[in-house]
C-alpha positions as CSV (number, residue, x, y, z in Angstrom):
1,X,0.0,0.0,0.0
2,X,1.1,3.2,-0.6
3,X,0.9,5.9,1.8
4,X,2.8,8.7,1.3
5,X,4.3,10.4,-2.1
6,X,7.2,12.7,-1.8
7,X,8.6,14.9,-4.9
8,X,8.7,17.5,-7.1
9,X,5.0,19.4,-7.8
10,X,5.0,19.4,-11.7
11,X,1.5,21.2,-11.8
12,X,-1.5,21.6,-9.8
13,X,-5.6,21.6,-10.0
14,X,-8.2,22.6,-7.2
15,X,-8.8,18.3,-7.3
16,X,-5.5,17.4,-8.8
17,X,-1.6,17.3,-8.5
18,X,1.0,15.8,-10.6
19,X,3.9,14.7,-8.6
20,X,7.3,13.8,-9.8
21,X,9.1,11.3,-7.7
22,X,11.7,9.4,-9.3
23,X,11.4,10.0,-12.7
24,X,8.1,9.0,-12.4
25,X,4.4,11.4,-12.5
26,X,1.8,10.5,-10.7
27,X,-1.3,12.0,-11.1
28,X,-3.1,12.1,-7.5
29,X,-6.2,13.2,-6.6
30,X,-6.4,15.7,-3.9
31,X,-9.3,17.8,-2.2
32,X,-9.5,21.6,-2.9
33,X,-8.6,22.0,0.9
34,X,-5.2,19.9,-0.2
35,X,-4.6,22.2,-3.1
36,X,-5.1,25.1,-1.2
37,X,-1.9,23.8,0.6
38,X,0.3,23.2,-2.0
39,X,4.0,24.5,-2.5
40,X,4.0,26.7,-6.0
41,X,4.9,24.4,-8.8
42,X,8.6,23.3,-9.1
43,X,9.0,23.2,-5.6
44,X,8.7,19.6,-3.2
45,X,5.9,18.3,-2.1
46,X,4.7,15.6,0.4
47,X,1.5,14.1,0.1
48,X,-0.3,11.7,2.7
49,X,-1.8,8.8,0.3
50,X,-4.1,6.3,0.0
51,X,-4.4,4.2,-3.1
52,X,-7.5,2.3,-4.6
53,X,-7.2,-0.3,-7.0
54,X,-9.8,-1.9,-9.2
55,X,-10.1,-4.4,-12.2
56,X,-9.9,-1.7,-14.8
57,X,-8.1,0.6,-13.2
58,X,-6.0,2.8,-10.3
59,X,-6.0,5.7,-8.5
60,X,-3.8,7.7,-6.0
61,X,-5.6,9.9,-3.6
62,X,-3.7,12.6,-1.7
63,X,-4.1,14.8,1.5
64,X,-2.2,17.2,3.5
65,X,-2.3,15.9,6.5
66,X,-2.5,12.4,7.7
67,X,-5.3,12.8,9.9
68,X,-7.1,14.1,6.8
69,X,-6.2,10.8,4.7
70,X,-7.5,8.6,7.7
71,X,-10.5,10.3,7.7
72,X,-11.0,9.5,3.7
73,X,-10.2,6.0,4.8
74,X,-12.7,5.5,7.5
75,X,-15.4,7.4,5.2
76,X,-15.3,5.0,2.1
77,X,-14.2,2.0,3.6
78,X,-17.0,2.7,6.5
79,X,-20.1,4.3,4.3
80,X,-22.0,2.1,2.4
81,X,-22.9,4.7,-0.9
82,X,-20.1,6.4,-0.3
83,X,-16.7,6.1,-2.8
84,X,-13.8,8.2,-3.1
85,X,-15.4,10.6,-5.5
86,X,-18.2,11.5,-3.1
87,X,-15.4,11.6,-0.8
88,X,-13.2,13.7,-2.4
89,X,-16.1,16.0,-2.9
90,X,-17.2,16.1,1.4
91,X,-13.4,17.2,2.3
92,X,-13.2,19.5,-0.5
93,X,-16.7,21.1,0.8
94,X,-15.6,21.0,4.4
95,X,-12.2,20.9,6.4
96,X,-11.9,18.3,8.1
97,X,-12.9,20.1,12.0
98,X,-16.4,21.7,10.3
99,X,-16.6,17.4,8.9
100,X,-16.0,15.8,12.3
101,X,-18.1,18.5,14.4
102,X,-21.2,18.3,11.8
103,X,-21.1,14.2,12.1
104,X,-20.7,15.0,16.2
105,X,-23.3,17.1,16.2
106,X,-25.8,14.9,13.8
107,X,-25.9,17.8,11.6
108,X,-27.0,16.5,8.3
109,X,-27.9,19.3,7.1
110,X,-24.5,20.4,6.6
111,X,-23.4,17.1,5.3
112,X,-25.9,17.3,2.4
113,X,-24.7,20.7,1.2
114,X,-21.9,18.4,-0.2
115,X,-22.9,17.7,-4.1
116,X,-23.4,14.9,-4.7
117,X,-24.7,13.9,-1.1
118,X,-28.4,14.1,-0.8
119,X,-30.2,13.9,3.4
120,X,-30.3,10.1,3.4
121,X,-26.4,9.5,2.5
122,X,-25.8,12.4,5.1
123,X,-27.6,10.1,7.4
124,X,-25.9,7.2,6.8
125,X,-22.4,8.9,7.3
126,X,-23.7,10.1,10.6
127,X,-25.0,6.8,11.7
128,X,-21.8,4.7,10.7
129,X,-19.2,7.5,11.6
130,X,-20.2,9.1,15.0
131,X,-20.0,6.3,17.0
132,X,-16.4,6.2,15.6
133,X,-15.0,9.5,16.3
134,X,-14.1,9.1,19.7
135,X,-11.0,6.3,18.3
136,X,-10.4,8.3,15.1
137,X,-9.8,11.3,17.4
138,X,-7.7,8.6,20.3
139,X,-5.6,8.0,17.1
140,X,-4.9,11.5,15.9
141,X,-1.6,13.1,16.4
142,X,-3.9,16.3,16.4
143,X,-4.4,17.3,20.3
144,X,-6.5,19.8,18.4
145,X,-8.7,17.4,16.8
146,X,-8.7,15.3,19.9
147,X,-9.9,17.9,22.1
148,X,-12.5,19.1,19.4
149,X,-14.1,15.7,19.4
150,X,-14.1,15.2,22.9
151,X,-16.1,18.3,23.0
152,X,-18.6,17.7,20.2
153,X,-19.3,14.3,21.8
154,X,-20.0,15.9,25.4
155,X,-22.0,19.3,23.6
156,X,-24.4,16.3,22.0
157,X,-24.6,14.6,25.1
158,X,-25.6,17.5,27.4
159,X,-27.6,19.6,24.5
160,X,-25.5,23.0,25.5
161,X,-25.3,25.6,22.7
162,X,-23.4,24.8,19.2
163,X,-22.0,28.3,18.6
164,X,-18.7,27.5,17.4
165,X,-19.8,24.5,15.2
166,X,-21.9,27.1,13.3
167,X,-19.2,29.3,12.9
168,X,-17.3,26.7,12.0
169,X,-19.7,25.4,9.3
170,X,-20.2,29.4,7.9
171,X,-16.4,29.6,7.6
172,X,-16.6,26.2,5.2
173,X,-19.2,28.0,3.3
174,X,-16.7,30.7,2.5
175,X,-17.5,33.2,5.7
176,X,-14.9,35.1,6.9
177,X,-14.0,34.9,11.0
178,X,-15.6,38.2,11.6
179,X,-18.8,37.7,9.6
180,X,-19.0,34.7,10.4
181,X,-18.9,35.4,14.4
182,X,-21.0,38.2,13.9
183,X,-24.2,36.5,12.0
184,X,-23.6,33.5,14.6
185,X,-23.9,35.9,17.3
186,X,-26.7,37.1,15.9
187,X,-28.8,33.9,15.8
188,X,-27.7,33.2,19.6
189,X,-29.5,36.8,20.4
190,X,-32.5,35.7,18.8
191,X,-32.4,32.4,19.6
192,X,-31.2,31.7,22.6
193,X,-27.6,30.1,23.9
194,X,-29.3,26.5,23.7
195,X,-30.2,26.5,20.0
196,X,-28.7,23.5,17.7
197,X,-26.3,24.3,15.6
198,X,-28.8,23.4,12.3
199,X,-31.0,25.9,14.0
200,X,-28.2,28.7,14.4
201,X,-26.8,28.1,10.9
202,X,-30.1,28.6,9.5
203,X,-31.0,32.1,11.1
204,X,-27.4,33.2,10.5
205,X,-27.6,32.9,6.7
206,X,-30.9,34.6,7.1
C-alpha cells in the first residue's frame, strides 16, 4: 500500500496534483482543501496517500495531513454509498474540523450541502461515523482534533449551545471569522444560547 508520495509538484488543479518522484508522475487526486496547501509548482511536495485499485483501473488519492487521509479512509471503507469521488467532494466542501463536528453534532444538514450527497447518505455517514469518532480522534496526532471531538461528543450529550460549530460550518461556506462570528452571534441573540447548531446556521444565513 502506498501511503505517502514525496517529490517534485510538476503542476497543480483545485482536485489534482502531478507529482514527480523518481522519474516517475503520478497523477493524484487531492481535495480543494489539499490544493489550497500546495508549494508553487517546481517546488517539493509531500502528500499523505491512499491508493484504490480496481479491475480496470488505479488511482492515487492525496491529503495534506495524515489525519485528513485517515479520515478518507474511514469514510469509504465505512459508508456504504459512499466512494472516493463522493469523498473527495465532502473534504473539499468542508475541512476536516467543520466534517467531524457536523457528524458530532448529527448535523445533516450540513453534510448534504456536499454535491453529490443528498439527506439520506448524510444520514448514513452520521449513523456509521459518529460512534467512531471518539478512536479516530484517540488516534490523531492532532491534540487539536482530539480535544475538538471530545467536545462535540460531550456538547451532544448534554444539549449546550453549538455556537462555534456554526461558525465553523459558515467559515466552510466561504465566511470570513468576523462575519461569520458576527451573524452566529446574531442567531444566539435571537435564539437563545441553547439553539442547535442546524438551527443557528439557518437564522445566521438569514
Amino acid at each position: 500500500m502506498i501511503v505517502s508520495i514525496e517529490g517534485i509538484l510538476e503542476r497543480a488543479t483545485p482536485l489534482t496534483a502531478i507529482i514527480n518522484a523518481g522519474g516517475l508522475g503520478y497523477l493524484v487526486n487531492i481535495p480543494v482543501s489539499t490544493a489550497a496547501k500546495l508549494p508553487p509548482n517546481g517546488e517539493k511536495v509531500r502528500l499523505h496517500t491512499h491508493a484504490v485499485y480496481r479491475e480496470d483501473s488505479q488511482a492515487l488519492y492525496g491529503f495534506a495531513s495524515e489525519d485528513e487521509r485517515n479520515f478518507f479512509q474511514l469514510l469509504i471503507e465505512k459508508v456504504s454509498g459512499v466512494g472516493p469521488k463522493v469523498g473527495i467532494s465532502m473534504m473539499s466542501k468542508l475541512e476536516l474540523p467543520s466534517l467531524l463536528s457536523a457528524i458530532g453534532n448529527e448535523d445533516a444538514v450540513l453534510l448534504a450541502k456536499t454535491p453529490g450527497i443528498g439527506k439520506k447518505t448524510a444520514e448514513r455517514v452520521i449513523i456509521e461515523l459518529k460512534d467512531k469518532l471518539s478512536s479516530f480522534a484517540h488516534a490523531s496526532s492532532s491534540p487539536a482534533l482530539q480535544g475538538m471531538v471530545t467536545d462535540a461528543n460531550a456538547a451532544a450529550k448534554a444539549g449546550v449551545n453549538h455556537t462555534d460549530d456554526a461558525v465553523l460550518a459558515l467559515l466552510a461556506l466561504g465566511y470570513k471569522q468576523s462575519d461569520a462570528t458576527k451573524a452566529v452571534g446574531k442567531a444566539v441573540d435571537a435564539l437563545g444560547p441553547n439553539a442547535s447548531t442546524e438551527a443557528l446556521i439557518k437564522a445566521a444565513l438569514g
